[in-house]
C-alpha positions, 0 to 999 in steps of 0.5 A: 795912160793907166796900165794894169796893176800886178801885185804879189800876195804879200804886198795885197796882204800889206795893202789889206791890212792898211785898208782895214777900217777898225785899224788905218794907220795914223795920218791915213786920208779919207782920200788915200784909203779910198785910194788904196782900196779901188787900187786894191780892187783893180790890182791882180794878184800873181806868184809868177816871178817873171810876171812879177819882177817887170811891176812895181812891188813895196820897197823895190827901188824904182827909177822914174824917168820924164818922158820929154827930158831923161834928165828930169828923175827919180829914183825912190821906194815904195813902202808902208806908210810907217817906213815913210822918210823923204829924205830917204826917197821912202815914200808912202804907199797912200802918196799919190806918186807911189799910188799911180807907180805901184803895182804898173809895169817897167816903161808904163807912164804913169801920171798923179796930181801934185797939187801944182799940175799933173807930173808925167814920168816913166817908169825906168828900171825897177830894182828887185832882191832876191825872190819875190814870193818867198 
């Protein structure tokens, strides 16, 4: 079920620099920071905006979709752990939803564990602003 994950260089960077082991941020798992290093090992980094517009980037609303029952959804950002605010559907890259959603094409399934099973969704519509490698 996993799908290449594509990555424009600025979110590789924020990515890095969340990963570095002299400054993780506060409340960063062993867990998640591993995590986000095998994701950063696998992810391909690209500048192409045509490549880029169709894969999910930091803080591009992404709307997910189960794929048995269209009207079980969610629509949600991802971003740095510091910007986190559930009430706002800002959800930390280190959480495992955002970590099996980042970086994975429109229409991939993507899959995580929820400590309760594991939750099925699709990956509808991805909004984008503006350039994506300005």
């Amino acid at each position: 079920m996993k799908t290449s994950i594509i990555i424009n260089p600025a979110d590789a960077e924020t990515i890095k620099n969340l990963i570095d082991p002299d400054d993780p941020p506060a409340g960063m798992t062993p867990t998640a920071l591993s995590a986000l290093r095998d994701m950063l090992a696998t992810a391909r980094v690209s500048k192409d905006d045509e490549i880029l517009e169709n894969h999910v980037g930091l803080h591009d609303p992404v709307t997910l979709v189960n794929p048995a029952d269209a009207s079980d959804w969610y629509r949600m950002e991802i971003v740095p752990p510091a910007d986190a605010d559930v009430n706002m559907d800002h959800i930390s890259i280190c959480h495992p939803m955002s970590l099996a959603v980042f970086g994975r094409r429109r229409n991939a399934e993507v899959e995580w564990d929820t400590g309760h099973g594991i939750r099925h969704m699709r990956i509808e519509e991805i909004g984008k602003s503006g350039l994506i490698c300005a």
